[in-house]
Structures are given as C-alpha cells and as structure tokens.
C-alpha positions, 0 to 999 in steps of 0.5 A, spaced: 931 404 642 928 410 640 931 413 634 930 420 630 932 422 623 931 429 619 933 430 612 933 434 606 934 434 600 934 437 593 935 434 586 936 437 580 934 433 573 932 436 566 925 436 564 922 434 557 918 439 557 920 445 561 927 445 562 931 444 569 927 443 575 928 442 582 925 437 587 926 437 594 925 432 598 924 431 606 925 425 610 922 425 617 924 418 622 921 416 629 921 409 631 922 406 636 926 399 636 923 393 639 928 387 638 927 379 641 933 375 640 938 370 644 944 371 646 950 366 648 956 367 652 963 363 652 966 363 659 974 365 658 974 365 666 970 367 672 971 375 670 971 375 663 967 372 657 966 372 649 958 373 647 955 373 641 947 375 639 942 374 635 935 378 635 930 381 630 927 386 630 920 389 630 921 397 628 915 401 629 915 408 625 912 414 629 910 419 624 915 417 619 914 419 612 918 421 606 915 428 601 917 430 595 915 438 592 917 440 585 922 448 586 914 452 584 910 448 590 906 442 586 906 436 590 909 430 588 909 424 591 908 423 599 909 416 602 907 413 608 912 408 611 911 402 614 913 398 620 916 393 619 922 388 621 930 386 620 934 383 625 942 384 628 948 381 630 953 382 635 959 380 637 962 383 645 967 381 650 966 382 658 971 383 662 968 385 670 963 389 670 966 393 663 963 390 657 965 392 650 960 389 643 959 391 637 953 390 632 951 390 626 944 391 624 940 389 617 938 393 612 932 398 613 927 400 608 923 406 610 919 405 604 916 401 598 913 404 592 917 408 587 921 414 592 925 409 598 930 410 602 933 405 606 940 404 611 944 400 615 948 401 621 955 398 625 954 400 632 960 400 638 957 399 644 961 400 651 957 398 657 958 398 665 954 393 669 952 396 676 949 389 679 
C-alpha cells in the first residue's frame, strides 16, 4: 500500500539568549508498505466465515524526511528516516462476496535521533470478492 503524508508545524519556545523564537518544522512521508503475514479463517458455513490476520510489515520510505528551520532561516536539524518494520493485526467477517475487517497497525517511527515522529493506526476495511 502506497502512503503519503505532509505536515507543517510551528513551535514557540523562549530562548536564553534572545527571547521568543519560532521553529517551524516540515514532515515529508512517502513509503510504500509491503506486508508478509498469515491468516486463519473459522467457517461459521458455506457463505460466511470469521478470519483473523497476523503480518509484518516492511516500510520502505521514499523521500521521507523531517527539517526544522528557526522564523530568521538558520537551519537546525534535518533527518533522514529510514525504513524500517512494525507489524498488524486484524479481525474480519465474511459473508458472499462482502467482507467487513478491521485492522490495527503498530506503532511507526519516522524517525531516531533527537526530532521523532511517530504514529499508529486503526483501519475499517469493506471488501467485494469479484471471483
């Protein structure tokens, strides 16, 4: 699954020296997920069925970075994240062809040094069989 994210974001803090500043900081996200994982079905009957999946999942960023500016332009710290793995959980029910399953993914980090952002997420999946 292909993923992208932008975010900008200022932060005010007082300064020892200098008063007030402001720092803005920029997320950039692309990766591309690439998950390797088993799942297990429960027949309830011949047209419905309870499954639930289990998958790690390799990330692999594309361009991802996070840069921080100070208001008057001096550069502090850019990060370069890199990819990296987490894994997911799901639960669904079939019925036909209709498929409802949610997900749950682990906690992400985009990055490793002092500046890190990092999420998770809850997914709601409907699904069509067409075969």
């Amino acid at each position: 699954m292909y993923q992208k994210y932008n975010s900008n974001q200022s932060t005010k803090y007082k300064s020892l020296i200098g008063g007030e500043k402001i720092i803005n900081h920029n997320l950039n996200y692309n990766s591309i997920e690439i998950p390797i994982g088993l799942r297990h079905n429960f027949f309830l009957s011949n047209k419905t069925k309870i499954f639930v999946t289990g998958s790690f999942v390799y990330d692999l960023f594309l361009n991802t970075s996070i840069k921080s500016n100070v208001i008057n332009g001096s550069k502090l710290e850019n990060l370069d994240a890199s990819s990296s793995i987490n894994y997911f959980f799901s639960l669904g029910y079939k019925y036909k062809s209709y498929s409802l399953e949610i997900k749950y993914q682990s906690k992400q980090v985009l990055a490793t040094t002092s500046l890190t952002s990092t999420y998770n997420s809850y997914n709601l999946v409907f699904g069509y069989t067409l075969f």
